[in-house]
C-alpha positions as CSV (number, residue, x, y, z in Angstrom):
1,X,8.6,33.1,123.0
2,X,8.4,31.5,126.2
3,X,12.1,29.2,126.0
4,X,13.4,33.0,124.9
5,X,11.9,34.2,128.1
6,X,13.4,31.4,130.4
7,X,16.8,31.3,128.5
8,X,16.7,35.0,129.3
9,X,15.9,34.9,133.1
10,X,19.0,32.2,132.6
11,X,21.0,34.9,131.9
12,X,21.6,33.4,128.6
13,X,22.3,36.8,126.6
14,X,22.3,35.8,122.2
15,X,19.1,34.8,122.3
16,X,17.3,35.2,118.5
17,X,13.7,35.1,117.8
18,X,12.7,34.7,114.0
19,X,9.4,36.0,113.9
20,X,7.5,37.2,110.7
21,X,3.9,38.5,112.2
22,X,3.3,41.4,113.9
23,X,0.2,40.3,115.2
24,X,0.2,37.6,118.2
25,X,-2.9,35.7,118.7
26,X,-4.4,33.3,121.2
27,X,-5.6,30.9,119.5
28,X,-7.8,28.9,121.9
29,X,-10.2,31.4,121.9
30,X,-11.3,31.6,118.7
31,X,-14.0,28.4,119.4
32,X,-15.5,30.9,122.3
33,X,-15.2,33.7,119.3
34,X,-17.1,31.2,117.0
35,X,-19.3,30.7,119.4
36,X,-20.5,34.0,119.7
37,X,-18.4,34.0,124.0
38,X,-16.1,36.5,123.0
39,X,-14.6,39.1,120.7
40,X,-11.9,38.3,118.2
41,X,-9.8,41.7,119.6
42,X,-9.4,40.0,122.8
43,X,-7.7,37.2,121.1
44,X,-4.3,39.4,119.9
45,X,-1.5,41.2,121.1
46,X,1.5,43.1,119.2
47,X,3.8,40.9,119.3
48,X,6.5,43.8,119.9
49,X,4.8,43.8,123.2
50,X,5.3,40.4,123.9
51,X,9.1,40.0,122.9
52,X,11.5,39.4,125.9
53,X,13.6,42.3,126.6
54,X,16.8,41.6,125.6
55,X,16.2,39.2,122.9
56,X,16.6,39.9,119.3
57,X,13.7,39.5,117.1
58,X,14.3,39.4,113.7
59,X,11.0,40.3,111.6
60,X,11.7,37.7,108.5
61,X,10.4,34.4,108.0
62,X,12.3,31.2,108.1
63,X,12.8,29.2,104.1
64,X,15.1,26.7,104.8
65,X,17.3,24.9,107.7
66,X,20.4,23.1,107.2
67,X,21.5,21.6,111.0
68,X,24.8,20.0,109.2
69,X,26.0,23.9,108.4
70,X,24.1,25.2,111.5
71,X,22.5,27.6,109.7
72,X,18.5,29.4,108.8
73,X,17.9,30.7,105.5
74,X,15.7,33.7,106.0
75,X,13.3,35.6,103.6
76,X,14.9,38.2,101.8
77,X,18.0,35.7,101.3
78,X,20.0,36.2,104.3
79,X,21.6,33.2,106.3
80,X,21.7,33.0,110.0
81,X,24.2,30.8,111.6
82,X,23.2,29.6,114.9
83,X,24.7,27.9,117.9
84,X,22.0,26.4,119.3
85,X,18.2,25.6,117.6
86,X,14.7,25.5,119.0
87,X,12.0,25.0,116.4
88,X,8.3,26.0,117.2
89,X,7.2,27.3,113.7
90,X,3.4,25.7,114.3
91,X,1.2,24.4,111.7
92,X,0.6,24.5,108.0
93,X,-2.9,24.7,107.4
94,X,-4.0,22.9,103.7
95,X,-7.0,24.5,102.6
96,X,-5.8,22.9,99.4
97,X,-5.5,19.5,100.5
98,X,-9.5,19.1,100.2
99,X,-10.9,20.0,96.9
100,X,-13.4,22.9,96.8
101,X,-12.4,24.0,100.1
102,X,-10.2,27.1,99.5
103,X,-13.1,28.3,97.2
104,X,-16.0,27.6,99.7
105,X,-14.8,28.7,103.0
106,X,-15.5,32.1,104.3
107,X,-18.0,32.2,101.6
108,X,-21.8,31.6,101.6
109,X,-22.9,29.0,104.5
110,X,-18.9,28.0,104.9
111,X,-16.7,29.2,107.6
112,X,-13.8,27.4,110.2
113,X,-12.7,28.5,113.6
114,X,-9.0,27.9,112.6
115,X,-8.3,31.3,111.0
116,X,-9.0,34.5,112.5
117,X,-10.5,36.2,109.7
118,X,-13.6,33.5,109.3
119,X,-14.0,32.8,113.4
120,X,-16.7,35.7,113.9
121,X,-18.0,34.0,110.5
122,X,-19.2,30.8,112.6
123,X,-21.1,32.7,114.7
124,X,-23.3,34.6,112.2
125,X,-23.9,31.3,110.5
126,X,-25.0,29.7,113.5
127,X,-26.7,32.6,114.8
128,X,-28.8,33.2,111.3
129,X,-29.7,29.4,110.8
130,X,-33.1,28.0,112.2
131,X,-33.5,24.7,110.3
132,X,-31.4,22.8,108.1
133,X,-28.7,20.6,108.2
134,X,-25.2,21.6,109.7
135,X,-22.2,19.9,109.5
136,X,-18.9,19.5,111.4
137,X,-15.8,17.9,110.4
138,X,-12.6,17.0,111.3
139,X,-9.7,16.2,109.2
140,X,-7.8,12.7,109.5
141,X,-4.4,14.8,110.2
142,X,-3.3,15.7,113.9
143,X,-4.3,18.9,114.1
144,X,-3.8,21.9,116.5
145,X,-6.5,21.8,119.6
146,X,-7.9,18.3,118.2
147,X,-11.1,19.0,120.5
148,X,-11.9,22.4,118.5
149,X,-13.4,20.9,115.4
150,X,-16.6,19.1,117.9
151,X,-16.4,22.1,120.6
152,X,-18.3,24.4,117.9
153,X,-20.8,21.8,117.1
154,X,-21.5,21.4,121.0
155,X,-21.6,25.2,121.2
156,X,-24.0,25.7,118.2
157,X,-26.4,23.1,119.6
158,X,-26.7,24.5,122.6
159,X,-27.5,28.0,121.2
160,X,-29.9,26.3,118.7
161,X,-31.8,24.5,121.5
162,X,-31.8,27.3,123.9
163,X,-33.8,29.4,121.1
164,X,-36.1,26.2,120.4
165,X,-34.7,25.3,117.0
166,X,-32.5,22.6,118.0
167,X,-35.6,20.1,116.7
168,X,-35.5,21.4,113.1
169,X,-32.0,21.0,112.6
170,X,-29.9,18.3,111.8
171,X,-26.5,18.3,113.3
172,X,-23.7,15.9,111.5
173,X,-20.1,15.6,113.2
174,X,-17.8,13.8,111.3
175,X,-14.4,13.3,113.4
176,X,-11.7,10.9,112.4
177,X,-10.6,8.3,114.1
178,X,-12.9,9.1,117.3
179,X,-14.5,11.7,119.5
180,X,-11.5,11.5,121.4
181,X,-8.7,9.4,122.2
182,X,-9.1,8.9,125.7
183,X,-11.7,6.3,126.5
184,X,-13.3,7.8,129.6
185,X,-13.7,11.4,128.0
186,X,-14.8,9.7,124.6
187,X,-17.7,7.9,126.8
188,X,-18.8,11.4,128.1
189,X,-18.4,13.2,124.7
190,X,-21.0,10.2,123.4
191,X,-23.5,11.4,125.9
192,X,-23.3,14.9,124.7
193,X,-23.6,14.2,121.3
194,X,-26.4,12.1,122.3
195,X,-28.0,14.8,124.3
196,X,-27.9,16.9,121.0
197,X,-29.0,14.5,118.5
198,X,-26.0,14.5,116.8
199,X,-25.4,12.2,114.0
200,X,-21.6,11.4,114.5
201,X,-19.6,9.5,111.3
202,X,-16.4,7.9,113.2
203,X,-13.6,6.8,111.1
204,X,-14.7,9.3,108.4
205,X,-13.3,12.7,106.6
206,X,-14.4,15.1,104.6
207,X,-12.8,14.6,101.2
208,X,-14.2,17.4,99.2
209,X,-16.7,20.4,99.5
210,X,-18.9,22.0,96.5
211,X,-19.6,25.4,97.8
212,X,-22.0,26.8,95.2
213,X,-24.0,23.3,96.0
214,X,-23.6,23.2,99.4
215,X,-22.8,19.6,99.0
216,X,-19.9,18.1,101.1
217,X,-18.8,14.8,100.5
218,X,-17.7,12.1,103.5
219,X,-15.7,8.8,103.2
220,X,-15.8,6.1,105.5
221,X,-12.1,5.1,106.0
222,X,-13.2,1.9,107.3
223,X,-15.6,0.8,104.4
224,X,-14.2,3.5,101.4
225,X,-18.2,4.5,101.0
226,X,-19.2,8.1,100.4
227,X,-21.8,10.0,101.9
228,X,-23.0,13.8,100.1
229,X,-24.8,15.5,102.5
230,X,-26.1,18.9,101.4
231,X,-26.0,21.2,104.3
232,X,-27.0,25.2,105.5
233,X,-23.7,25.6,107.2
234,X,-20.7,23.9,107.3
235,X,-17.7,24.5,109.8
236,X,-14.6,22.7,108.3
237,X,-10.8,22.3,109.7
238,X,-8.1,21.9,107.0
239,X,-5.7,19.1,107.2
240,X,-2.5,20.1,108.7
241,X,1.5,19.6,108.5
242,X,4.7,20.8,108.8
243,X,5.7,23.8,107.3
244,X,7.3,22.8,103.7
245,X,10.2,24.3,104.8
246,X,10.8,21.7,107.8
247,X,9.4,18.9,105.5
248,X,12.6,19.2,103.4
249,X,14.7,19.5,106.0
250,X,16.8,16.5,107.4
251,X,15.2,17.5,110.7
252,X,11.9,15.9,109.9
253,X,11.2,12.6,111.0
254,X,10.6,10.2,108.2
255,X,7.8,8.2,110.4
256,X,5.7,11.1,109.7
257,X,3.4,11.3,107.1
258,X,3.8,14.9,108.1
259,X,7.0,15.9,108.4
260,X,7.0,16.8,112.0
261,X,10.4,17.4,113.9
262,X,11.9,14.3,115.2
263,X,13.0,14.5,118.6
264,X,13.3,12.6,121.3
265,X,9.5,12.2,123.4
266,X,10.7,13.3,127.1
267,X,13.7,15.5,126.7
268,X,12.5,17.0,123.2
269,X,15.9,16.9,121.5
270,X,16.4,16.3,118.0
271,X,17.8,12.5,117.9
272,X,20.2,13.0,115.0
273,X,21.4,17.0,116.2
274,X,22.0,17.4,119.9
275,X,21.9,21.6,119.5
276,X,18.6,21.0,118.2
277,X,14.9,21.1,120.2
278,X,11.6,21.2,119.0
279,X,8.8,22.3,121.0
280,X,4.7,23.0,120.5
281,X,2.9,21.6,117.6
282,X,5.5,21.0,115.0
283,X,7.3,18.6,117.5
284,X,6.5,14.6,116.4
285,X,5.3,13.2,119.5
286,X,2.8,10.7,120.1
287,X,0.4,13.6,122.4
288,X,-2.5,16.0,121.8
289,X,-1.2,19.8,120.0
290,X,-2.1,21.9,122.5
291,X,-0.8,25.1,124.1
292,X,-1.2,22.9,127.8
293,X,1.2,20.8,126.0
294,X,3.3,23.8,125.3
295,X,2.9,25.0,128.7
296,X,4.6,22.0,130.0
297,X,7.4,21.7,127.1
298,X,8.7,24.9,127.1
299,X,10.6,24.6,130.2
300,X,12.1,21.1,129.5
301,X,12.9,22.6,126.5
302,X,14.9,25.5,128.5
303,X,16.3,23.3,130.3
304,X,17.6,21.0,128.5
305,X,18.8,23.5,126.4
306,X,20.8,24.6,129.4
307,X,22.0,21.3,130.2
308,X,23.9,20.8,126.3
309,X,25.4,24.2,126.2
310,X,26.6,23.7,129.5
311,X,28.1,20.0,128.4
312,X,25.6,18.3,130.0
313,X,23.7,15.3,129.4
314,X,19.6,16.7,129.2
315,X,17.8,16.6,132.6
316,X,14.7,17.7,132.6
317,X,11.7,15.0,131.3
318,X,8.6,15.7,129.6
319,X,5.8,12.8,130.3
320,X,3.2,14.0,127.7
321,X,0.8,15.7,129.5
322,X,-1.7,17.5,127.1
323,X,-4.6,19.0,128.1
324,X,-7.9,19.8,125.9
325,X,-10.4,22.4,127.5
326,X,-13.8,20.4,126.2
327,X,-16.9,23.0,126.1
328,X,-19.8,21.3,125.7
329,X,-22.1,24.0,126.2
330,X,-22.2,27.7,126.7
331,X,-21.5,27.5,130.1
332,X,-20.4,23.7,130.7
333,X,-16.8,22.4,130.0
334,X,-15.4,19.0,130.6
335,X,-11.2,19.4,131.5
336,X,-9.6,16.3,130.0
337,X,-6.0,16.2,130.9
338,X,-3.5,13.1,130.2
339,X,-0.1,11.9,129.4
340,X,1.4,9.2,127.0
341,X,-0.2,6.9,128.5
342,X,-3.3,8.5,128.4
343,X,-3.6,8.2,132.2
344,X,-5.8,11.1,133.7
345,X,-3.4,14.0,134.4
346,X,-5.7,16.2,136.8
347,X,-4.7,19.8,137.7
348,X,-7.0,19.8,140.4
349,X,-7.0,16.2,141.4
350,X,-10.1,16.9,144.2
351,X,-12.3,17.9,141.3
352,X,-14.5,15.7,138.7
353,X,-13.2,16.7,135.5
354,X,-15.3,13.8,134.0
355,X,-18.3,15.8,134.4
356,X,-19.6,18.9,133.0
357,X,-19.2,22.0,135.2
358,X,-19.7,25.9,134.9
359,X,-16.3,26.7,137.3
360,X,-14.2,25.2,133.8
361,X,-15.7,27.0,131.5
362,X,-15.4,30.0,133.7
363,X,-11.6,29.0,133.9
364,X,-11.0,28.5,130.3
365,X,-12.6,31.8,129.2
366,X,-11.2,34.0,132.1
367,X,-8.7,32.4,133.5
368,X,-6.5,30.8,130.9
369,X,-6.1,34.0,128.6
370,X,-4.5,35.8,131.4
371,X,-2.4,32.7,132.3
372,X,-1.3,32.7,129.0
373,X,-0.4,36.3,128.4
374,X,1.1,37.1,131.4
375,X,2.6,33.3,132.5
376,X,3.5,31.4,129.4
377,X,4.9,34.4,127.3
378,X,7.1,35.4,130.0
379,X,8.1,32.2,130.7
380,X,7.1,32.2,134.3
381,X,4.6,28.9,134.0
């Protein structure tokens, strides 16, 4: 939506958006909607209201992509030929690729922030429990917003302890590799675990989930051991890929396990098909998925786009910056921003975004959503 904005302003004027929802959602804020911050309405649009004027949205989803004929197989059984390519289909989300888990979640004590129809879910859960055990985990796949899966733990613990319960429950996070993959901000993430009491299992994943036992089981990856732990609410994340259709396309890259896009790290063209670009999550590059990341692709992606239907050799760089909005509390957020190198990135370079402070979490839940809407739709940041 946002390189069909910018190649609009361009004056660019076949522009084609293959789009099969109706609904558009924000996705960042369902952890504040799990965490009982904010309603799940203020998290959509139509997406009719969101599609550039001028641009063609066609209301089918994408099957299959062949880049030697230049050409999208739609659903329904039509073919689109295309010019030019940019792919930004997202995520699959397995619920099948852990055993148990597409009968358990959204059912009894299960829920997970990554779908909007079991968000609100989290909150009840953590609203109704008082003792117990609860449980967080991660899967071992990059995954969209990697910080999401331990933001809800932080979250609930804070609610717990502000109601004086935090003592009788106990708290397991089980992320995989590492809290994070930044040194510094994995340091300050220890000490709010800490803070918690939370029992964090590094290198670890949760392999499969008995709902109607409330058992979940977690493997070491670094010693193959298994852990059960029976808990009174579990928040899961599903592993996470390409859509199948990009997986058997000859535009995946074969280094990943995945089947993300190849394409080039700073210029975000496909290395084998120069009309092609990936951008957002589905592209393979070695940075967080985030919609900062997004933010910050979208226009190389524009212009570089520019650039080869023009003639021209690409232009514009992308260096990797990501950014993950860390809450750690209800009102507290760390900001950790970085590039390839995972070198600190700051936005606002005169303030500490190694510490916890109440003006982030202000800006992520009031201040991003309207930069998002109203900027990166419209392709005008």
């Amino acid at each position: 939506m946002s390189v069909a904005a910018r190649l609009r302003r361009a004056g660019v004027r076949d522009v084609t958006l293959i789009e099969p929802s109706d609904t558009h959602w924000h996705q960042p804020l369902w952890t504040l909607v799990g965490g009982g911050q904010a309603p799940l309405r203020s998290s959509r649009r139509p997406e009719g209201s969101l599609v550039p004027d001028g641009v063609r949205w066609i209301r089918r989803r994408a099957l299959a992509v062949n880049p030697d004929a230049r050409t999208v197989t739609l659903s329904g059984g039509d073919v689109l030929s295309y010019d030019h390519l940019v792919l930004a289909p997202g995520l699959h989300l397995d619920w099948d690729g852990v055993p148990g888990l597409p009968e358990a979640v959204g059912h009894d004590r299960v829920s997970s922030n990554y779908a909007p129809a079991y968000a609100p879910r989290t909150w009840e859960l953590i609203r109704r429990l008082r003792s117990g055990t609860a449980a967080f985990t991660h899967p071992a796949t990059p995954l969209e917003c990697g910080g999401a899966p331990q933001k809800i733990a932080y979250l609930a613990a804070d609610h717990w302890r502000r109601h004086k319960v935090l003592d009788d429950i106990r708290i397991v996070l089980v992320p995989d590799p590492a809290l994070f993959k930044v040194p510094a901000w994995s340091r300050a993430l220890e000490r709010v675990a800490d803070r918690y009491g939370i029992e964090v299992r590094l290198r670890s994943e949760m392999t499969a989930v008995d709902g109607d036992a409330r058992k979940a089981t977690v493997t070491d990856h670094t010693t193959g051991t298994e852990e059960i732990i029976d808990y009174d609410l579990l928040h899961t994340v599903p592993p996470q890929s390409a859509p199948d259709w990009i997986r058997a396309s000859p535009l995946a890259d074969p280094a990943s396990p995945q089947g993300f896009v190849a394409a080039d790290q700073h210029t975000l063209q496909h290395p084998a098909y120069e009309n092609v670009f990936a951008v957002g999550d589905v592209a393979h590059l070695p940075t967080s998925k985030t919609g900062a990341a997004v933010r910050k692709q979208a226009p190389v992606v524009a212009g570089n786009l520019l650039d080869v239907m023009k003639g021209r050799a690409p232009s514009h760089r992308y260096d990797g910056y990501t950014s993950c909005p860390l809450v750690t509390a209800r009102d507290r957020m760390l900001l950790a921003e970085f590039d390839y190198d995972l070198r600190p990135a700051p936005t606002f370079p005169l303030i500490n975004t190694f510490k916890e402070r109440r003006d982030m979490w202000v800006f992520k839940r009031y201040v991003l959503p309207p930069v998002y809407w109203h900027g990166m739709m419209t392709g005008r940041l």
